[in-house]
DRENLUMMAR-369948 format. One record per residue (C-alpha): residue number from 1; residue in three letters; x, y, z. Coordinates in nm, 3 decimals, m for minus. Example, Ala and Ser with C-alpha at 12.3 -4.5 7.8 and 13.67 -1.06 7.14 Angstrom:
! residues 2
1_Ala_1.230_m0.450_0.780 .
2_Ser_1.367_m0.106_0.714 .
//
This chain:
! residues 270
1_Unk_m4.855_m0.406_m0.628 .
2_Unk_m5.025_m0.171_m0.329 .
3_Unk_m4.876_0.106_m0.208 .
4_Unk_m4.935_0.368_0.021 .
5_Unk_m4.943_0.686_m0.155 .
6_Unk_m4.881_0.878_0.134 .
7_Unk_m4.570_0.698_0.274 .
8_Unk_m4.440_0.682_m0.082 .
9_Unk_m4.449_1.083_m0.127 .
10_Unk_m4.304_1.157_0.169 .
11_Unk_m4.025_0.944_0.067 .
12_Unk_m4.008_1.087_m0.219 .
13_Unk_m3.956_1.411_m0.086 .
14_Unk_m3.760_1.333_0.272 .
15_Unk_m3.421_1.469_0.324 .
16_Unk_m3.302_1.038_0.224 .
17_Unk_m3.004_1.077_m0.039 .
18_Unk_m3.132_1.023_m0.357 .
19_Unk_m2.919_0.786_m0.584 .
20_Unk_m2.923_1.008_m0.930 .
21_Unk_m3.124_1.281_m1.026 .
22_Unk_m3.170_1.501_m1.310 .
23_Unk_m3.415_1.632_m1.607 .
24_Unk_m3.556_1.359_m1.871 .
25_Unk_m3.790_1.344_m2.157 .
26_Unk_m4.047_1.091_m2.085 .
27_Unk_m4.318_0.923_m2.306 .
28_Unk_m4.488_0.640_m2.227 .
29_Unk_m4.537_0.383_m2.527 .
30_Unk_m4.806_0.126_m2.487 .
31_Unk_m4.861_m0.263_m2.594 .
32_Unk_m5.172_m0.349_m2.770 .
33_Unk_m5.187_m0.683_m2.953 .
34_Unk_m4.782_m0.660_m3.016 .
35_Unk_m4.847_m0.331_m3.217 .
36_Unk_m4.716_m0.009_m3.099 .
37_Unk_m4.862_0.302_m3.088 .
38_Unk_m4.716_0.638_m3.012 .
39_Unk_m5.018_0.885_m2.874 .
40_Unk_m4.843_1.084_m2.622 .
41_Unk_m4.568_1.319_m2.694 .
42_Unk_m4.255_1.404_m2.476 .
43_Unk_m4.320_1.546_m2.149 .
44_Unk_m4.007_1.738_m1.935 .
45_Unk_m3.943_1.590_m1.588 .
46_Unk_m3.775_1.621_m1.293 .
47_Unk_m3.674_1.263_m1.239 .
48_Unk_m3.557_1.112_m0.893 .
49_Unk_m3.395_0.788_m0.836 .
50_Unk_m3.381_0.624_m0.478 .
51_Unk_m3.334_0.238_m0.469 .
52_Unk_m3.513_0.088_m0.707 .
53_Unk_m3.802_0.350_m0.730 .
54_Unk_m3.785_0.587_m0.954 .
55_Unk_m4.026_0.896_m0.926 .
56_Unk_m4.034_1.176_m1.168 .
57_Unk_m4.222_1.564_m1.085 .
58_Unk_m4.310_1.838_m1.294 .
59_Unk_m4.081_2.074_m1.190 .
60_Unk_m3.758_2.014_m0.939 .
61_Unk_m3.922_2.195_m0.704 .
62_Unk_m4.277_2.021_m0.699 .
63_Unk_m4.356_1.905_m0.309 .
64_Unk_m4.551_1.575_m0.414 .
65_Unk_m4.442_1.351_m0.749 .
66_Unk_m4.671_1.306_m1.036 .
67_Unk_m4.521_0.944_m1.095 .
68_Unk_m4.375_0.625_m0.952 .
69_Unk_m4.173_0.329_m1.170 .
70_Unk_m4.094_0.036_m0.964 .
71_Unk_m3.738_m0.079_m1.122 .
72_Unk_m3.837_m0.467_m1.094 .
73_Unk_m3.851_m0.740_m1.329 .
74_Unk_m3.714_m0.479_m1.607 .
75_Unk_m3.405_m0.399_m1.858 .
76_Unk_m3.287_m0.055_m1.923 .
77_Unk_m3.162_m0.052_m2.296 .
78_Unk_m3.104_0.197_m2.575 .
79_Unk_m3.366_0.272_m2.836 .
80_Unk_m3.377_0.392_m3.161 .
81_Unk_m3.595_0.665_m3.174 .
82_Unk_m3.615_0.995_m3.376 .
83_Unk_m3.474_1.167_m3.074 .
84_Unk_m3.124_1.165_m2.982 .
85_Unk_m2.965_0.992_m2.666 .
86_Unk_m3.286_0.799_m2.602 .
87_Unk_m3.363_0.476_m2.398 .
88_Unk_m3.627_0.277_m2.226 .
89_Unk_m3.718_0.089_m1.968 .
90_Unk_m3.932_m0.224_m2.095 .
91_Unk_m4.102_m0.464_m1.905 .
92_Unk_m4.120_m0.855_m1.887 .
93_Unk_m4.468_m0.895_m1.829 .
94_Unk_m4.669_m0.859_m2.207 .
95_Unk_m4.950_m0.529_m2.234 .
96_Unk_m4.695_m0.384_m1.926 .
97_Unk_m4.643_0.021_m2.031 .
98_Unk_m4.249_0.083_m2.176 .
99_Unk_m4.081_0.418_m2.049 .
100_Unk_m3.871_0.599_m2.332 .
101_Unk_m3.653_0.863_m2.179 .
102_Unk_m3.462_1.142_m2.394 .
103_Unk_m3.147_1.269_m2.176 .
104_Unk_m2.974_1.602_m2.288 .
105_Unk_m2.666_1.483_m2.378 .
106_Unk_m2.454_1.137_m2.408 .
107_Unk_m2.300_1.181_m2.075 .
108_Unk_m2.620_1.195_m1.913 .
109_Unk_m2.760_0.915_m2.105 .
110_Unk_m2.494_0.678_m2.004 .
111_Unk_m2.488_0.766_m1.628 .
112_Unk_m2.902_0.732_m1.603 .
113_Unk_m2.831_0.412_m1.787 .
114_Unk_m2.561_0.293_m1.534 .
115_Unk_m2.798_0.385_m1.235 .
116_Unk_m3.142_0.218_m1.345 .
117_Unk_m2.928_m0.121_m1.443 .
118_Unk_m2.794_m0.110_m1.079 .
119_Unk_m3.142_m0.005_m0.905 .
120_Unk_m3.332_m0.302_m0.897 .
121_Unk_m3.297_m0.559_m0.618 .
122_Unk_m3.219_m0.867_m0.816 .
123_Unk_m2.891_m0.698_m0.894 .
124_Unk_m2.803_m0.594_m0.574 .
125_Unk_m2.882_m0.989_m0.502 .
126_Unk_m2.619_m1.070_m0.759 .
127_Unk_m2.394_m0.828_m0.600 .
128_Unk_m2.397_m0.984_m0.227 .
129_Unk_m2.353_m1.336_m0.390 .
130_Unk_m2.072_m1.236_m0.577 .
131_Unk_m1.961_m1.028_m0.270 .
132_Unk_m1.996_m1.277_m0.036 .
133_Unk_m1.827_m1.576_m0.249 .
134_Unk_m1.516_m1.341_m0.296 .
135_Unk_m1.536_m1.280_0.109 .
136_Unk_m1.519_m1.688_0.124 .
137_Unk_m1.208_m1.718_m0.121 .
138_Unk_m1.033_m1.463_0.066 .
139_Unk_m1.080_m1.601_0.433 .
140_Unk_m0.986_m1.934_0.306 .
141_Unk_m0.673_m1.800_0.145 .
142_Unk_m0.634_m1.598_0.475 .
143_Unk_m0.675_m1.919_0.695 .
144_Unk_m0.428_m2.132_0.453 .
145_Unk_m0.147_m1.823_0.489 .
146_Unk_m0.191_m1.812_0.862 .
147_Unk_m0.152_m2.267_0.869 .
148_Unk_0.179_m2.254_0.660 .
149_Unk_0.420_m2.019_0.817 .
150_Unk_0.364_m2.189_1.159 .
151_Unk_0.429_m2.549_1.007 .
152_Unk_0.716_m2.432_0.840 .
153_Unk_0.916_m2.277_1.161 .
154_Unk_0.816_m2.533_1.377 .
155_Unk_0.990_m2.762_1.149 .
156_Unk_1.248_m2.544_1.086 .
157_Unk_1.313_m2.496_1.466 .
158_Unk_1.337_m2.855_1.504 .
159_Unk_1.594_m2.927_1.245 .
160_Unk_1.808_m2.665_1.350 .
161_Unk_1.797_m2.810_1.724 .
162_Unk_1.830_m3.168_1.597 .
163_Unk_2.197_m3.089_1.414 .
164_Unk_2.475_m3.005_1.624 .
165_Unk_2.652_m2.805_1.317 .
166_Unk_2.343_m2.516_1.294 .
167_Unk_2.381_m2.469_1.720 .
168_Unk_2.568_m2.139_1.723 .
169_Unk_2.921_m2.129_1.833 .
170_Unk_2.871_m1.841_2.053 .
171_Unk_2.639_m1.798_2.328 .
172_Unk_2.733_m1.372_2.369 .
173_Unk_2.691_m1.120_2.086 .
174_Unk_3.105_m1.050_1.960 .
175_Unk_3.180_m0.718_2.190 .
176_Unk_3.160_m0.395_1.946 .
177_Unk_3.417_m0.080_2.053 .
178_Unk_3.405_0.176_1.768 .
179_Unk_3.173_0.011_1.558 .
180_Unk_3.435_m0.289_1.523 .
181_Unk_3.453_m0.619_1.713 .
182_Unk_3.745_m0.675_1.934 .
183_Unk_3.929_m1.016_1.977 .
184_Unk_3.768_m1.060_2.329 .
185_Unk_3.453_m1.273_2.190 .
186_Unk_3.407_m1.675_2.111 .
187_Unk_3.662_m1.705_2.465 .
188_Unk_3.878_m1.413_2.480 .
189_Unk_3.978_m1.273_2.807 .
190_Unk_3.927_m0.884_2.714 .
191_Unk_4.320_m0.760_2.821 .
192_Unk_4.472_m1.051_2.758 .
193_Unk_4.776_m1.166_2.496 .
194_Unk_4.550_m1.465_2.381 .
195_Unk_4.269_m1.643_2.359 .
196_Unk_4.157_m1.988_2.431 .
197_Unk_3.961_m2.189_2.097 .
198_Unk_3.702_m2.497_2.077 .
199_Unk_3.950_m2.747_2.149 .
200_Unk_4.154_m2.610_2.396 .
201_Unk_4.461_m2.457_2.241 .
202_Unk_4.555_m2.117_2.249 .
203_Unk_4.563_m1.886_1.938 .
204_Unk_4.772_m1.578_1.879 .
205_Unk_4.542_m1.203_1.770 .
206_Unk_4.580_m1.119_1.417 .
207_Unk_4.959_m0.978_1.367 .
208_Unk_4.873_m0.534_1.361 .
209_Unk_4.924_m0.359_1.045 .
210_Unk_5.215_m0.218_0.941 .
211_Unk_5.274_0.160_1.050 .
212_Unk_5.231_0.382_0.717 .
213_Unk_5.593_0.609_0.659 .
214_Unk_5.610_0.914_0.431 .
215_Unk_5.819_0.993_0.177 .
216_Unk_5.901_1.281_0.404 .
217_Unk_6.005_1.098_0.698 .
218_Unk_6.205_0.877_0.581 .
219_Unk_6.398_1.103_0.413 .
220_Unk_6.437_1.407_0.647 .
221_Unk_6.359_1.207_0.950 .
222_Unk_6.058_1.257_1.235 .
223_Unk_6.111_1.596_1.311 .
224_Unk_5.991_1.672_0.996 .
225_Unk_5.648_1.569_1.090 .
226_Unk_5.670_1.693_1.381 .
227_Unk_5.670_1.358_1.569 .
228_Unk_5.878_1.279_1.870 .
229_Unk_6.048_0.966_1.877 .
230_Unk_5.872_0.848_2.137 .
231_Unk_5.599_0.890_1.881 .
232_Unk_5.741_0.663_1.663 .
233_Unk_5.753_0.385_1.850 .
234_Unk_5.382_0.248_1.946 .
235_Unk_5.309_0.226_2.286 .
236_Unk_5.055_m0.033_2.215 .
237_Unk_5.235_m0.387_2.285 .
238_Unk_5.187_m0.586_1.975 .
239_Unk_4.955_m0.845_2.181 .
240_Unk_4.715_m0.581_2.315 .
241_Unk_4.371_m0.635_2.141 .
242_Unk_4.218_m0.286_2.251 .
243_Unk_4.118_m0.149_1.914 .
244_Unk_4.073_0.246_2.079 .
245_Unk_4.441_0.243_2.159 .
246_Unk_4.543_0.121_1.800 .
247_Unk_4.360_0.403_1.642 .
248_Unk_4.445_0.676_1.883 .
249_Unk_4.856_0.618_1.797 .
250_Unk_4.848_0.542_1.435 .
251_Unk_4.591_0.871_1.417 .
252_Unk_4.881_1.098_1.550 .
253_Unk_5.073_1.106_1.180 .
254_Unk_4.700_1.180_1.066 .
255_Unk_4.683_1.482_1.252 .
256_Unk_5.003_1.634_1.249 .
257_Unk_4.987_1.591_0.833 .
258_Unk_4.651_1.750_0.869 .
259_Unk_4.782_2.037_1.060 .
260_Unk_5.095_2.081_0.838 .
261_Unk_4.892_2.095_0.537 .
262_Unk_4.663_2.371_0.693 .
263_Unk_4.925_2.621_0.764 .
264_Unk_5.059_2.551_0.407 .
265_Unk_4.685_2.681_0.318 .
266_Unk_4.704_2.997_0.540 .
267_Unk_5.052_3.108_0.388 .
268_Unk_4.916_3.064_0.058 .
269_Unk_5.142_2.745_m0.064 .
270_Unk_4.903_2.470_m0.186 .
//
C-alpha cells in the first residue's frame, strides 16, 4: 500500500480528534521461516490512534511521527511475554512484521485492546450491518404497531354503531352543580317535580334524606341550638331537585353546632 507521507503526517498531527492515545512499549518481532527472533529491544512511544491508523512518535510532543500501522487484515490479542500487560498486533499475511506492545498497567492494556479491535474497517462493516438489520426489525415492528390499532377501532366503531344496546342513552353530559349531578339530565325539566323516562311515564326524584336531630334538641327543644322554628321546617319542597338549596338548609344545624362548640373553647369548657 502507497501513501503519501506528507498528507499522512499532517494528519497525524491536525487538530482531528484522535480515538485513544497514550505511552506504549513497542518491539517489533519478525517472521523468518516460522522461527522467531527477538533482535530489537523495547522502545517508549507516544502512540496515536485515529481510525484505523495507528501512528506512534518519540516523544508526545514530536511534530512529525516516526511510524504508521495500518489496522487492516489484523487481530489484536494478548501475549505471553516476559513483560507484564503485553499484547500484539499480528498479521494474516505470512513474513508480515508482529507489533508487541507493553502498556503500564492492566487498565491501560484492556482499553488499547478495546480500541485497536474496534479500529479497523471490517468491523465498523460488521457494525452498520448489524446496525442497519436492527434499524429494519424496528421499522417493521413500527409499521405493524401503527396497522393494528387502526384495524382494531375501526372495527370497534362499527360494532358499537351496529348494536342498538352500546348507543348511549344520553345525548347531553348529566348537569354537575357542586360537583354532584342533579336530577335534570336523561329528560328532566331542571325546576320541575318530575321527570319524563324512555317510555313515556313519569318518575318521582329520589325521596331526600332524613333531617339529622341531636340528642340536644330533642330533649331541650330548638332553642337550644339556637334554631328558629322556621328553621326547622325545610323550606325546600320535598320535589325540588336543586341540590344548592338542600345543602344550604340542612348546613344551618352544621353551623350553629360549630359555633356553639367554639365559644365552649373560648370559656375554657371542652
Amino acid at each position: 500500500m502507497k501513501l503519501n507521507e506528507r498528507s499522512v503526517a499532517h494528519y497525524a498531527t491536525c487538530d482531528s480528534p484522535a480515538d485513544h492515545t497514550g505511552f506504549l512499549r513497542k518491539r517489533v518481532e519478525r517472521h523468518h521461516h516460522h522461527a522467531h527472533h527477538h533482535g530489537t529491544s523495547y522502545q517508549r512511544r507516544w502512540f496515536v490512534l485515529k481510525g484505523n491508523l495507528l501512528f506512534y512518535f518519540e516523544e508526545r510532543e514530536s511534530r512529525e511521527p516516526v511510524g504508521l500501522v495500518v489496522l487492516e487484515g489484523c487481530t489484536v490479542e494478548l501475549c505471553e511475554a516476559a513483560e507484564e500487560f503485553a499484547f500484539a498486533i499480528r498479521f494474516d499475511d505470512a513474513g508480515a512484521r508482529a507489533y508487541v506492545l507493553v502498556a503500564d498497567g492492566q487498565a491501560a492494556m484492556e482499553a488499547w485492546v478495546k480500541a485497536l479491535s474496534r479500529a479497523s474497517f471490517d468491523y465498523m462493516r460488521l457494525v452498520v450491518r448489524e446496525l442497519e438489520k436492527q434499524l429494519e426489525e424496528a421499522c417493521k415492528s413500527l409499521a405493524a404497531c401503527r396497522k393494528s390499532p387502526q384495524r382494531s377501532s375501526s372495527s370497534g366503531r362499527k360494532r358499537h354503531l351496529s348494536n342498538p344496546a352500546l348507543q348511549p342513552l344520553q345525548e347531553k353530559p348529566a348537569t354537575l352543580e357542586n360537583g354532584y349531578s342533579t336530577w335534570s339530565s336523561g329528560g328532566c325539566v331542571a325546576g320541575g317535580a318530575t321527570c319524563t323516562d324512555h317510555d313515556g311515564g313519569q318518575t318521582k326524584p329520589p325521596p331526600l334524606p332524613p333531617r339529622r336531630r341531636s340528642a340536644a334538641s330533642s330533649a331541650t327543644g330548638s332553642t337550644a341550638l339556637g334554631l328558629s322554628p322556621a328553621m326547622l321546617e325545610s323550606p325546600v319542597p320535598p320535589e325540588t331537585i336543586c341540590f344548592s338549596k338542600l345543602h344550604n338548609w340542612y348546613g344551618q344545624e352544621i353551623a350553629v353546632l360549630r359555633r356553639e362548640w367554639q365559644e365552649r373553647q373560648k370559656r375554657g369548657h371542652p
